[in-house]
MARRO-764419 format. One record per residue (C-alpha): x negated, y, z negated. Coordinates in steps of 0.05 Angstrom, whole numbers, plus 5000, padded with zeros to 4 digits. Each point is the difference from the previous one (the first is absolute). Layout:
// MARRO-764419
XYZ;...
// end
This chain:
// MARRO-764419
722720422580;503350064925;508249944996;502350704985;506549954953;503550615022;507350375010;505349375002;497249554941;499450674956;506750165009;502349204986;496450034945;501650704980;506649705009;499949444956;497750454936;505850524998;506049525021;503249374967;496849295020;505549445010;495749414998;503149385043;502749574969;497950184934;504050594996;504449775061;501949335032;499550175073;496350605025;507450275031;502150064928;493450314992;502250515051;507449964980;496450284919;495850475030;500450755018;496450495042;492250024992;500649304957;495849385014;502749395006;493449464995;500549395015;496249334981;497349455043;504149485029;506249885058;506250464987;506049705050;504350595002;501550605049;498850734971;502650605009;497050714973;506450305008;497450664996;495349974944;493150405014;495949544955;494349495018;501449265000;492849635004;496049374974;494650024951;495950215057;502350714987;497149984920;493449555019;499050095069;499249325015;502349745065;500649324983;506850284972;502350115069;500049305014;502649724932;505950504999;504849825061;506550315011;503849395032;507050235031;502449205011;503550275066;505050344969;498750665027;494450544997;495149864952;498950794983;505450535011;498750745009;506550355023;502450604943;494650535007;493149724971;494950475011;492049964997;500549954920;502749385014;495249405003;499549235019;493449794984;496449284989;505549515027;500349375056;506550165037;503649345025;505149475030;505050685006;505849905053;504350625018;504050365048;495950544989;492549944982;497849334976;494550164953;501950704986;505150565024;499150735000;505950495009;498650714978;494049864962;493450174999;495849544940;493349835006;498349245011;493149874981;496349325004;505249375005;500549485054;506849985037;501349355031;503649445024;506550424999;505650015050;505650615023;504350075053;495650655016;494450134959;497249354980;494450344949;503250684994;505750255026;498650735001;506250595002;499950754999;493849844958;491850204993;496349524950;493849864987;495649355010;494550034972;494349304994;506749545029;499949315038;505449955045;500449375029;504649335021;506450384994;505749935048;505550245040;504350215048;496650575022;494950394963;495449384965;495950394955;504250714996;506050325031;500850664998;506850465020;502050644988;493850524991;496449604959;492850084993;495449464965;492850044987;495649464994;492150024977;494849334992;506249565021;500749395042;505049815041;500549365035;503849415018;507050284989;505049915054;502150225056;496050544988;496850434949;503350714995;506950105038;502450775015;507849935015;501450485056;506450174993;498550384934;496750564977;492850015015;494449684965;493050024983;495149494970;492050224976;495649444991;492750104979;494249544990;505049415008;500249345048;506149975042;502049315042;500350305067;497950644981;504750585028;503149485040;502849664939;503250694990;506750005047;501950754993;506549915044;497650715029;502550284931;493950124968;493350174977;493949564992;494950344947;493549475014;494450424968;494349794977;496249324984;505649485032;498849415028;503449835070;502349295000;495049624959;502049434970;498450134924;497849265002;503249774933;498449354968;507349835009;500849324950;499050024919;500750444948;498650605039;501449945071;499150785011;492249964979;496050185063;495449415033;491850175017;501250295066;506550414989;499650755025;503750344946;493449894957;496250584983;504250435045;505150304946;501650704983;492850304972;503050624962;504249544945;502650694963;506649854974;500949345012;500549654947;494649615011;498049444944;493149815001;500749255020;504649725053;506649484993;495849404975;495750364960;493450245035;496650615008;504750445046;494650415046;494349555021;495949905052;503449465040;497750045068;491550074969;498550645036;498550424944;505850334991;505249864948;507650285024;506449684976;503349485044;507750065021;504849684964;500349754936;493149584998;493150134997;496149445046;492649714971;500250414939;498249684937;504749884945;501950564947;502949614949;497049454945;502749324989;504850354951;502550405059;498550624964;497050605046;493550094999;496250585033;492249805007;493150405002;493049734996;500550214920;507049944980;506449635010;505750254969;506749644990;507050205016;503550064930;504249384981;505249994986;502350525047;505250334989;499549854923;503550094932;496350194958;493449555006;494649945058;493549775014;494550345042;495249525020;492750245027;493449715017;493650275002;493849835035;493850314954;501450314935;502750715000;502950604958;507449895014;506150464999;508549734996;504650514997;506750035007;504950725028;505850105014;502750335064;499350784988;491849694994;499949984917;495849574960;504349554969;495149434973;493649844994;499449365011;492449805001;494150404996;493349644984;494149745037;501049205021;497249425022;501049765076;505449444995;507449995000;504050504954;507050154979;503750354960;507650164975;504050594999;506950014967;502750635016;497650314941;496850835013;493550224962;504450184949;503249474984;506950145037;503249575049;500150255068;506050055040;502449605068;496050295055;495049915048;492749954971;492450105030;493649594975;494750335012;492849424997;492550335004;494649554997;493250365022;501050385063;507049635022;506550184982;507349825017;506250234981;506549545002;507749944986;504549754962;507350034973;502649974926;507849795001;504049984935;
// end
C-alpha cells in the first residue's frame, strides 16, 4: 500500500505559497505574537522546541503548525510542544474560525482551565490534524472542551488528560466533532461527555480506538453516537508507557495494522512520530495498513544518522533536502546501487522546469549535489514551495521542499 498525498496537505501547502510565512521566533518571539502579526490565510511556522505560553487565534483563519507541515516529518510533532504551565487552555478557539483555519504538528500540554484544558472550542470549526493532547486538566473538558462547535481530528492522541467530567472531550451546545485514525484512552472520568441539559450533540468516530468504546461515550440522552466504520471497542492500545515516546504501540497491541486503509486526505507523512516507515506490515500477515495513532509498530527506520528522510527502493535512496526549509542553499543527497543514466530536476508548483540539476550517466555510490536557488537562466527563484524530481533507471521519486526569504 503507497501513502497517497491528497486534498488537506495540498491545500496546506497550497497555503503556504500564496500567504505570508511568520517564522517563530525568527520573525516572532512566541507563536501568539506570531498569530497576534498574522492575518487571514497567513502561516504562522513554528520551529522546534517548548513554547510555555497559552494562545489564542482570536479569529484569525490562518494555520499555526510545526515544521511538520513544510517536511512532513513527524518527529516535529514531538519536538514542538505547546506547554500551557496550568495557566489556562493551552489552545483557544472561540471568535468564528472556520475549516481554513488549521492546528497542525504540535504536543498539547500541562493546560489547566475552567473550560477545556488542552484546548477550547466555542463557535469554531478548525481542523486539528496530527498532535498529541495530554496530560492537561479542566473543570469540564480536560483535552477539549468543546461548544457550539464541529472540528476536525484528524491522526490525534488523546490521552492522560483530566477532569471533572468529560476526561478526553466535553461537548455542549450542538456541537458536532469528528474524529478519524484517533486514540482515545486513559483520560478521566470518561472519554466524551454530552451535557444534557443543552442542545443536542453528535460525535462520528471512524477507524479509531476508544477506552470503553460507546460506553466511554455518556450521551446524557442528548445525543448522537456516529461509530462507523473500523473502531475498536475497548482495546487497550497497549502503549509502551515510559521513555521518550510513551504513545508507541508494544508487539501485541491491537491498533496495529487495523487503521483507516483509504488514507485520502489525510495528511499522511510517509514515516511515523519517531521516524519509521508509516504503513508497514506490523502484525506479518501480508498485508501492510496503517496503524492508529501516531506510530507505526515494527517498521524499519526512514531516516539516516543525519536524521534526514530517506525513502528506499532496491535501486535508489533518495534524501530529504537539507536544509529544509532553506535560504537560498541546499543539498540533495542520493545513492545509487549500479551505475545509471540519471535525471535531477527541479519545478516549481504550477509543474515548470525550473533547474536542471544533474543529467549524466553515474557510477553506483553516494552522490550529491547543490542547488542555490538559481533558475536555468540564471535568475533567482522566488520563496515558494519546490519539487525534485530523481530518475535513476526505471525508479523515480518526486519530493518537497520550501524556499523562505
Amino acid at each position: 500500500m503507497k501513502t497517497i498525498y491528497f486534498v488537506l496537505v495540498f491545500f496546506l501547502l497550497s497555503t503556504l505559497l500564496y500567504s505570508t510565512i511568520i517564522n517563530v521566533p525568527a520573525d516572532q518571539p512566541t507563536i501568539q505574537a506570531g498569530i497576534v502579526a498574522a492575518v487571514d490565510a497567513d502561516t504562522v511556522l513554528v520551529q522546534p522546541g517548548t513554547y510555555v505560553e497559552n494562545i489564542n487565534y482570536n479569529g484569525k483563519l490562518i494555520t499555526v503548525a510545526s515544521l511538520f507541515l513544510t517536511t512532513q516529518d513527524t518527529t516535529y510533532i514531538s519536538q514542538t510542544v505547546i506547554d500551557g504551565n496550568q495557566d489556562g487552555s493551552v489552545v483557544t478557539f472561540i471568535s468564528g474560525e472556520d475549516s481554513t483555519t488549521i492546528l497542525c504538528g504540535f504536543t498539547i500540554t500541562n493546560g489547566s482551565a475552567g473550560n477545556g484544558g488542552g484546548i477550547y472550542f466555542n463557535n469554531s470549526n478548525p481542523i486539528l490534524s496530527n498532535l498529541i493532547i495530554t496530560d492537561n486538566y479542566g473543570s469540564i473538558g480536560g483535552g477539549i472542551d468543546c461548544h457550539y462547535s464541529s472540528p476536525s481530528l484528524k491522526n490525534v492522541i488523546i490521552s492522560g488528560n483530566s477532569c471533572s467530567i468529560g476526561g478526553g472531550i466535553y461537548c455542549e451546545n450542538n456541537s458536532n466533532p469528528e474524529l478519524i485514525n484517533c486514540i482515545m484512552w486513559n483520560d478521566s472520568p470518561e472519554e466524551v461527555y454530552f451535557r444534557g441539559s443543552s442542545d443536542p450533540n453528535s460525535i462520528t468516530i471512524s477507524y479509531s480506538d476508544i477506552q470503553d468504546g460507546t460506553l466511554g461515550i455518556v450521551t446524557n440522552s442528548n445525543g448522537m453516537i456516529n461509530w462507523l466504520e473500523g473502531n475498536l471497542w475497548d482495546e487497550d492500545p497497549l502503549f509502551v508507557g515510559t521513555g521518550d515516546h510513551p504513545y508507541s504501540l508494544l508487539e501485541d497491541s491491537p491498533c496495529i495494522d487495523v487503521g483507516i486503509p483509504d488514507t485520502t486526505g489525510l495528511n499522511l507523512p510517509p514515516w511515523d512520530i519517531i521516524g519509521n516507515h508509516r504503513i508497514w506490515d506490523g502484525d506479518g500477515n501480508g498485508s501492510a495498513i496503517i496503524d492508529m495513532g501516531a506510530y507505526e509498530y515494527g517498521a524499519p527506520p526512514s531516516v539516516d544518522i543525519d536524521d534526514n528522510v530517506i525513502v528506499q527502493t532496491p535501486e535508489v535512496i533518495l534524501q530529504q533536502n537539507y536544509p529544509n526549509p532553506f535560504n537560498p542553499i541546499t543539498t540533495i543527497n542520493y545513492s545509487l546501487k549500479e551505475n545509471s543514466k540519471v535525471s535531477l530536476k527541479v519545478y516549481n508548483i504550477k509543474g515548470q522546469k525550473v533547474k536542471q540539476l544533474v543529467s549524466e550517466q553515474l557510477s553506483a555510490g553516494q552522490h550529491s549535489v547543490v542547488w542555490n536557488g538559481i533558475d536555468d537562466n540564471g535568475k533567482s527563484v522566488s520563496s515558494g514551495i519546490y519539487f525534485y524530481k530523481l530518475k535513476a533507471g526505471n525508479y523515480q521519486k518526486v519530493k518537497k521542499m520550501l524556499l523562505l526569504k
